[in-house]
N, CA, C and O atoms as a DFTB+ gen file, in Angstrom:
412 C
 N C O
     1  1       0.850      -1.178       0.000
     2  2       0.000       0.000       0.000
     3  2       0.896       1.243       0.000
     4  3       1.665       1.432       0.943
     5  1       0.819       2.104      -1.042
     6  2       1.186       3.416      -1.174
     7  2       0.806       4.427      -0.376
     8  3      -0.378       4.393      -0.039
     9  1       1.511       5.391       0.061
    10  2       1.058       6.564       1.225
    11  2       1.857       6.977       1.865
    12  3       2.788       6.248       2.208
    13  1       1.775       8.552       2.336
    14  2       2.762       9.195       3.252
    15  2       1.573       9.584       4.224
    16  3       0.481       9.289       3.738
    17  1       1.519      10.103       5.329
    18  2       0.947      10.956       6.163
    19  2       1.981      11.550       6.862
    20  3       3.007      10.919       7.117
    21  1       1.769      13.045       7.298
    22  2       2.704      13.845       8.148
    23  2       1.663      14.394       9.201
    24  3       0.643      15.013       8.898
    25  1       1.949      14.170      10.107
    26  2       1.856      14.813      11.318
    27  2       2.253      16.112      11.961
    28  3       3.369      16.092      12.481
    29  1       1.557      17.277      12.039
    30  2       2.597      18.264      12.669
    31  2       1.600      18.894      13.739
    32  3       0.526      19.446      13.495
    33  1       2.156      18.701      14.898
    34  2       1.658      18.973      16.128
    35  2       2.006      20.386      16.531
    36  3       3.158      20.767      16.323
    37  1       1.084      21.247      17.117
    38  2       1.426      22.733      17.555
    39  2       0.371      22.862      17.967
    40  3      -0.759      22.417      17.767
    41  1       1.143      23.931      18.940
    42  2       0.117      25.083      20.052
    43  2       0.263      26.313      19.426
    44  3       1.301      26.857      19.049
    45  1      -0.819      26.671      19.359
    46  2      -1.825      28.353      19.522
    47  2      -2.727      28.947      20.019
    48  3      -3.853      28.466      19.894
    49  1      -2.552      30.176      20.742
    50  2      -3.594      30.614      21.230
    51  2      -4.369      31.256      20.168
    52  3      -5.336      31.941      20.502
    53  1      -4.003      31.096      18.658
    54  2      -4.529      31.242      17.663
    55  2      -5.293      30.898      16.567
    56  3      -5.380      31.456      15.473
    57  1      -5.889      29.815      17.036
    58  2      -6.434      28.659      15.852
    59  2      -7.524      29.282      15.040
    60  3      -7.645      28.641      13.996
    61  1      -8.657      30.627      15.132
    62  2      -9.048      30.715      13.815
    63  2      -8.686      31.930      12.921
    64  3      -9.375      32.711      12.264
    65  1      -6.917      31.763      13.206
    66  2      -6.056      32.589      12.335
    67  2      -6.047      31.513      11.700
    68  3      -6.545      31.528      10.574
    69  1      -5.341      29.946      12.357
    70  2      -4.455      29.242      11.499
    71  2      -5.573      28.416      10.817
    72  3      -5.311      27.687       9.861
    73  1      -6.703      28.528      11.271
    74  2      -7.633      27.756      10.498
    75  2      -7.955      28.916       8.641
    76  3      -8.215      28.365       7.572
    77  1      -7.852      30.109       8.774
    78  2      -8.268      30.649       7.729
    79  2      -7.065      30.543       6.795
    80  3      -7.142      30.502       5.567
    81  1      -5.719      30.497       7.666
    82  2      -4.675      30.426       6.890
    83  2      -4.542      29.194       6.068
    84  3      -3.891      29.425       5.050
    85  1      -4.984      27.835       6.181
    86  2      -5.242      26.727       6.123
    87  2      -6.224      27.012       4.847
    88  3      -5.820      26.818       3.701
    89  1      -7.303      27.401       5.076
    90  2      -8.118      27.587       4.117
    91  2      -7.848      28.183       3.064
    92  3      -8.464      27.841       2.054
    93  1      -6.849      29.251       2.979
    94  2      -6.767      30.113       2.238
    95  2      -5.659      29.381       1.207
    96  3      -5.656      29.826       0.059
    97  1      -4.968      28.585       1.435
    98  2      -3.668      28.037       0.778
    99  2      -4.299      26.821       0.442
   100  3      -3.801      26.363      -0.587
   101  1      -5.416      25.951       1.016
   102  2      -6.209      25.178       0.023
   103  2      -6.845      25.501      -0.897
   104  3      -6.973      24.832      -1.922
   105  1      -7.543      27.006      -0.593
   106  2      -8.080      27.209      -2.204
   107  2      -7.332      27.670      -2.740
   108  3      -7.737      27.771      -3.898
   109  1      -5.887      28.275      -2.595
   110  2      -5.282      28.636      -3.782
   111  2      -4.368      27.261      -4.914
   112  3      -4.041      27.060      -6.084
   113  1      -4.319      26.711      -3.724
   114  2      -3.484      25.001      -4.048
   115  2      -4.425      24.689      -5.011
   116  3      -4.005      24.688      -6.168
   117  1      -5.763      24.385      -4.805
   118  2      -6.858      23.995      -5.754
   119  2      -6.642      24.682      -7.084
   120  3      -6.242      23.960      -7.998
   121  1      -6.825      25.844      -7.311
   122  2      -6.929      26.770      -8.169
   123  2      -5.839      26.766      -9.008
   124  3      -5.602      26.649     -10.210
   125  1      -5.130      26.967      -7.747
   126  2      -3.095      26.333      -9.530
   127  2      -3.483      25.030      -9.766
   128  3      -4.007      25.194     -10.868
   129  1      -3.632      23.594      -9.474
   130  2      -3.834      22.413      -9.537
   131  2      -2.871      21.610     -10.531
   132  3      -3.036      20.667     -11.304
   133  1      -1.646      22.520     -10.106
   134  2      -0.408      21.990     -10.885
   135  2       0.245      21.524      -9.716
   136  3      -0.205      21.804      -8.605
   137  1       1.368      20.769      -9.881
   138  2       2.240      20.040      -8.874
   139  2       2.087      19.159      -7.702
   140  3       0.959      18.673      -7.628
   141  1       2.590      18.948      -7.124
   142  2       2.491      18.035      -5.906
   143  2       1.723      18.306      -5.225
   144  3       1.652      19.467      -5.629
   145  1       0.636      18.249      -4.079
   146  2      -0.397      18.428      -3.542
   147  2      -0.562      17.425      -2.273
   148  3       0.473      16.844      -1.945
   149  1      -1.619      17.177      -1.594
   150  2      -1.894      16.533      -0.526
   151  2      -3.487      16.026      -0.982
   152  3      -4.473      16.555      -1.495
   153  1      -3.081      14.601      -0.443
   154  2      -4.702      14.330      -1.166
   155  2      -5.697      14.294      -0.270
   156  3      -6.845      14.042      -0.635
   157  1      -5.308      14.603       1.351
   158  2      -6.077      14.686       2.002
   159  2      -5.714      15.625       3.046
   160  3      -4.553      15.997       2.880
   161  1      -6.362      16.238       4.231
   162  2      -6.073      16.713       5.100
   163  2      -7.225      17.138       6.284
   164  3      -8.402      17.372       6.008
   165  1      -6.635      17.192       7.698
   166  2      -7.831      17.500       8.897
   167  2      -6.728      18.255       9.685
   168  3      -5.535      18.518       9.532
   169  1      -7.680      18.471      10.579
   170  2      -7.274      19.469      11.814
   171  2      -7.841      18.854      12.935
   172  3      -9.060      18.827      13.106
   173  1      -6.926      18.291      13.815
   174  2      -7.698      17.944      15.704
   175  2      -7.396      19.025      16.481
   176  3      -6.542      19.848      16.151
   177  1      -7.782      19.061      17.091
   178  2      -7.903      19.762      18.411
   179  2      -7.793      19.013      19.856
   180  3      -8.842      18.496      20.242
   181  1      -6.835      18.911      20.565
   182  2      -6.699      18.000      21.577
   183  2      -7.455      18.251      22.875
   184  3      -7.115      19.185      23.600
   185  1      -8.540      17.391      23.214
   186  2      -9.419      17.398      24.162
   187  2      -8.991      17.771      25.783
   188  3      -9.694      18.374      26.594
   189  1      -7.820      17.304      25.963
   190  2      -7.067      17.318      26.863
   191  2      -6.175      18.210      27.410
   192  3      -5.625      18.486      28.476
   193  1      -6.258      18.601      26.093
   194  2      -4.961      19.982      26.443
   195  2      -5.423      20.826      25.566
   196  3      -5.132      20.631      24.385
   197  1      -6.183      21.869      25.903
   198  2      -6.650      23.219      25.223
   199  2      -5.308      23.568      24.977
   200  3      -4.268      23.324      25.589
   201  1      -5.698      24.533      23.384
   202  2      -4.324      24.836      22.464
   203  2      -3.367      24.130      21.802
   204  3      -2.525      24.525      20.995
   205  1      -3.646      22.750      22.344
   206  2      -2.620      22.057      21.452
   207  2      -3.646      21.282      20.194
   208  3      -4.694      20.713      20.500
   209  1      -3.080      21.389      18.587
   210  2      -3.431      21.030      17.826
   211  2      -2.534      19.726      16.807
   212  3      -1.337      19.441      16.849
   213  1      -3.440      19.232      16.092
   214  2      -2.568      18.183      15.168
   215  2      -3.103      18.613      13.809
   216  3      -4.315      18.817      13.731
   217  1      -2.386      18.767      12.789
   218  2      -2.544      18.958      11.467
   219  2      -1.935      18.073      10.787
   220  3      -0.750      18.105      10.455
   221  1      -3.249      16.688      10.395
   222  2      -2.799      15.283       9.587
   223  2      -2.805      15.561       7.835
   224  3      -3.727      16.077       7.202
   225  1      -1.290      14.977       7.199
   226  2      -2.004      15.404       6.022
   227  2      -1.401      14.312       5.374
   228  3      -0.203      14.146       5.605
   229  1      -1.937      13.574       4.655
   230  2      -1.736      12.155       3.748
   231  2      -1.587      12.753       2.130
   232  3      -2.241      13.512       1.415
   233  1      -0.647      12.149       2.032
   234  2       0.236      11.935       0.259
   235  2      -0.165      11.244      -0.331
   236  3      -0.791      10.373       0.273
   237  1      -0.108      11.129      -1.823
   238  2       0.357       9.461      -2.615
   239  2       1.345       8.903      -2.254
   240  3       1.244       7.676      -2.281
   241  1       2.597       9.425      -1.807
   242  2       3.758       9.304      -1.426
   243  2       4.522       9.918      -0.666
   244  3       4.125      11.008      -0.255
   245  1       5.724       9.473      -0.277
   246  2       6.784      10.397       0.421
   247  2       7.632      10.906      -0.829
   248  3       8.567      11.683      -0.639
   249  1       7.321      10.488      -2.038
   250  2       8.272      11.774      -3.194
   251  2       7.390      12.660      -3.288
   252  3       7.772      13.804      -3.534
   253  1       5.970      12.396      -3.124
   254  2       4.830      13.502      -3.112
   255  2       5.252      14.610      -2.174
   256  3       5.502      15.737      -2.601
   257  1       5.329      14.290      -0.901
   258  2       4.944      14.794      -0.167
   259  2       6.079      15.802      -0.070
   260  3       5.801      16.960       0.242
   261  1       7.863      15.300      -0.415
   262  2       8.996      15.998       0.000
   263  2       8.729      17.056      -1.863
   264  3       9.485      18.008      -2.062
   265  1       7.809      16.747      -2.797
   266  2       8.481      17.354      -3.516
   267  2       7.057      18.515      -3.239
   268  3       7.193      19.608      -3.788
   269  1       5.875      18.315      -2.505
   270  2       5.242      19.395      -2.214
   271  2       5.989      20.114      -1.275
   272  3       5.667      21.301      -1.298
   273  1       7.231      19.748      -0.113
   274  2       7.285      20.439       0.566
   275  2       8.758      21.230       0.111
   276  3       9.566      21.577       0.973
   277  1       9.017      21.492      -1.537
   278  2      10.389      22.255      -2.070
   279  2       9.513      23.172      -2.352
   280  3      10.046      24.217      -1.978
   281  1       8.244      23.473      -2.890
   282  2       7.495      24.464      -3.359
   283  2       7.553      25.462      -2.506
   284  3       7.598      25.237      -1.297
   285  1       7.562      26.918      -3.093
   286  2       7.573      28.059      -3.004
   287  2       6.345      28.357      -1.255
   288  3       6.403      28.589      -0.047
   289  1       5.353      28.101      -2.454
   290  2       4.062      28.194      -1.665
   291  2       3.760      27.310      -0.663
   292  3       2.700      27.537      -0.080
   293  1       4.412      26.343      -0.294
   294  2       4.223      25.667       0.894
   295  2       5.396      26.221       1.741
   296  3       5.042      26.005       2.900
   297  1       6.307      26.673       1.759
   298  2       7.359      27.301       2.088
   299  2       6.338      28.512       3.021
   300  3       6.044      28.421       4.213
   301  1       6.090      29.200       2.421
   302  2       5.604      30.229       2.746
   303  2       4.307      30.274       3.454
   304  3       3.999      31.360       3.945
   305  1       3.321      29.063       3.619
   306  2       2.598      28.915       4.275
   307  2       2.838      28.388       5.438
   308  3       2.080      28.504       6.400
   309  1       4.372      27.501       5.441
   310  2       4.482      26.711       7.152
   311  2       5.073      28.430       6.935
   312  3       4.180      28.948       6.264
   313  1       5.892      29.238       7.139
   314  2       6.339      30.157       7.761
   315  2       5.198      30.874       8.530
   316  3       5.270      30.975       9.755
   317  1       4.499      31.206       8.068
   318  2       3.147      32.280       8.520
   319  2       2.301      31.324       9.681
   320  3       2.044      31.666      10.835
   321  1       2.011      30.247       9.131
   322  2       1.564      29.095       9.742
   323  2       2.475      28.889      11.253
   324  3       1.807      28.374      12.150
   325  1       3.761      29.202      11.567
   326  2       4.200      29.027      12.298
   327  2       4.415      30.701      12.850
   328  3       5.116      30.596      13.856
   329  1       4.220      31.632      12.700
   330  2       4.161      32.588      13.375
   331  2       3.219      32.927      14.000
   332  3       3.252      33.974      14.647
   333  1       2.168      32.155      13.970
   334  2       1.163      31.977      14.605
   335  2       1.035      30.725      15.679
   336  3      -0.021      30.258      16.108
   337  1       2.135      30.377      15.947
   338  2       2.113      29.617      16.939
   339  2       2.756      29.589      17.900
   340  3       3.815      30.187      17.711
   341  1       2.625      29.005      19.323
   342  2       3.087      29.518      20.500
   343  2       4.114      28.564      20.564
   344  3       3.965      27.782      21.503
   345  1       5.396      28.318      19.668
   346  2       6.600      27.405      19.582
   347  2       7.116      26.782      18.360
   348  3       7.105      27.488      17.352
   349  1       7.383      26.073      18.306
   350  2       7.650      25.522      17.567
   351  2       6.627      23.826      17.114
   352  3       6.166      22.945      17.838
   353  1       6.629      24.017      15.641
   354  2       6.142      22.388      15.635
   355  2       6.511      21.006      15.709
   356  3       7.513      20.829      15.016
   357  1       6.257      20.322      16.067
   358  2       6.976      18.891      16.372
   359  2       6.041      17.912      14.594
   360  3       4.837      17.742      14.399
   361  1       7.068      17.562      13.811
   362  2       6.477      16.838      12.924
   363  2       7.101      15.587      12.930
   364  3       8.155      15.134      13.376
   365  1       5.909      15.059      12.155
   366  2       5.848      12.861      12.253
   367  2       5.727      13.029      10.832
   368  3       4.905      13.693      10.201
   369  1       6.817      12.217      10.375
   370  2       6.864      11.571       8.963
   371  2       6.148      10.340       8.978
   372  3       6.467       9.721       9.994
   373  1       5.301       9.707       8.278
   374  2       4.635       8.305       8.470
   375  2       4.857       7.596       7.000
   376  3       5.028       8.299       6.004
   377  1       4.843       5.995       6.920
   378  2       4.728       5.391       5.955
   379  2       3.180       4.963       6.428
   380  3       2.884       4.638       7.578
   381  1       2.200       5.037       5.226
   382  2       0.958       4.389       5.242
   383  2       0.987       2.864       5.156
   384  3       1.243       2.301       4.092
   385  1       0.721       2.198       6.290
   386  2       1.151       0.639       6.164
   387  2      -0.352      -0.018       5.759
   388  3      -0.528      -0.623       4.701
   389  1      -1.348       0.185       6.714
   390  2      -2.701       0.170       6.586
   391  2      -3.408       1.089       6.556
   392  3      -2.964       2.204       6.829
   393  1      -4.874       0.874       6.176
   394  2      -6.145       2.021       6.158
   395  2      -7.325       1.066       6.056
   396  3      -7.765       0.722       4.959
   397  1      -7.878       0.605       7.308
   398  2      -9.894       0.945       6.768
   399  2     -10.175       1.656       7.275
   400  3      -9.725       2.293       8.228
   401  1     -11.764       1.682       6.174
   402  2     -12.357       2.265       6.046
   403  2     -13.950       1.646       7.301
   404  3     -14.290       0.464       7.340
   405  1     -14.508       2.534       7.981
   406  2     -15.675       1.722       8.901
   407  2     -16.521       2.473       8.693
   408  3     -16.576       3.651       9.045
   409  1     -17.628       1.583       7.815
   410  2     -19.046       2.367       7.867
   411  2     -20.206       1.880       9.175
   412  3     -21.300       2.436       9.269
């Protein structure tokens, strides 16, 4: 089974900055719909610990994923993305080993 997922964990006392910022670089990602991309993505919110967040985002691949993350525009979105946060982010590289699906 093919797949990357990345993990990047962070605190903000800012989340519906980083939520619009999020939004705003998906619809522009959409709109070029050239190059490497993410074929999926969510946002948690940790129940346990107000402010701390997880931002999951799954690839076709890990060449996907490293050659979305040479782009200009993803460059420039973790920067902003991270000035809005209270530290630094902690990221998880993943190989997709399994996936179901439960209806």
């Amino acid at each position: 089974m093919a797949g990357f997922v990345q993990i990047i964990e962070y605190r903000t006392s800012k989340p519906d900055e980083i939520a619009a910022l999020m939004e705003d670089f998906r619809a522009k990602r959409e709109a070029d719909a050239g190059g490497a991309a993410p074929t999926r993505g969510m946002t948690c919110a940790d129940r346990d610990e107000p402010g701390r967040y997880f931002a999951i985002v799954e690839f076709a691949s890990y060449e996907a994923a490293m050659e979305n993350s040479r782009r200009t525009d993803t460059t420039e979105f973790s920067e902003r993305m991270m000035e809005l946060c209270d530290g630094p982010g902690t990221f998880y590289n993943l190989d997709l080993v399994d996936q179901q699906e439960y209806r």
